[in-house]
N, C-alpha and C positions, 0 to 999 in steps of 0.2 A: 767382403771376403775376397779375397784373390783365387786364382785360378791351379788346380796344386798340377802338379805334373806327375806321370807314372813313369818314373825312372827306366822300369822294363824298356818304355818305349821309344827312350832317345836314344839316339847313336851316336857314336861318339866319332868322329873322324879318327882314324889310325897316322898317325904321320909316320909318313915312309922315307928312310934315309933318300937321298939323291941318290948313292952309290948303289944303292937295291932295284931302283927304276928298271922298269924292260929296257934293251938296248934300244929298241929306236923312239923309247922317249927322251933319254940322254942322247943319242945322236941327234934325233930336230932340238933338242935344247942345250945342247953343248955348253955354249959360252952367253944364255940368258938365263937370268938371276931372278929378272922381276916379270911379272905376269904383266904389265902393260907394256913393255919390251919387246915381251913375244907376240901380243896383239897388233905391235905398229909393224914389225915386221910381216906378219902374217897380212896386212894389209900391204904393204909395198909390195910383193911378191905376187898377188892380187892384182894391183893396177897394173904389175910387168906382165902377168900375164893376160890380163885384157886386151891391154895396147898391141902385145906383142902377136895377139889372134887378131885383131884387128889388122895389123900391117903386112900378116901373112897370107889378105885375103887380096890385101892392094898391090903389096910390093913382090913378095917370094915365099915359096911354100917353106924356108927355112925358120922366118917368126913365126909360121905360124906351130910347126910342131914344138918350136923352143917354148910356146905361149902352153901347150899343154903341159910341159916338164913342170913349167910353173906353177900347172893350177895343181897337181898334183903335188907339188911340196908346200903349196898353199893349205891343202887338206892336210899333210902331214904335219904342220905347223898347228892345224886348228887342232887336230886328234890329241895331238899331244899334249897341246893346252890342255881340253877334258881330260885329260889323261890326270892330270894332275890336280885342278880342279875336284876331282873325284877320287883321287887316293892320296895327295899328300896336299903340302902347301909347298908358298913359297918364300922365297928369303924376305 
């Protein structure tokens, strides 16, 4: 016999129009459609901003505070993924 499930208990994901998103998950996701899109970019943003702390410790304090601009729209980028991940999908 198989395993029954209690309906009570599942949830059901709500999919949330794109247009009803908070505004700054449509601003970090503006013009990305697919979820591994937003994952590669969220990593390139990531290595700029590593690189760019790294070179702000060798060359000028200018990479280095641009390297933080970075890591924080790198967080912005990841948030909003979860963002999404946990209230809608995507295309």
């Amino acid at each position: 016999m198989g395993t029954r499930v209690n309906m009570k208990e599942v949830k059901f994901k709500q999919i949330v129009d794109r247009s009803e998103w908070p505004i700054m998950v449509r601003l970090g996701l503006m013009w990305i459609s697919k979820r591994s899109s937003a994952l590669i970019w969220t990593a390139i943003i990531a290595a700029i901003a590593i690189g760019c702390i790294i070179a702000g410790f060798i060359i000028d304090n200018v990479f280095f505070f641009s390297g933080v601009v970075c890591v924080f729209s790198a967080l912005w980028y990841y948030l909003a993924i979860r963002w999404v991940d946990k209230h809608s999908t995507w295309q």
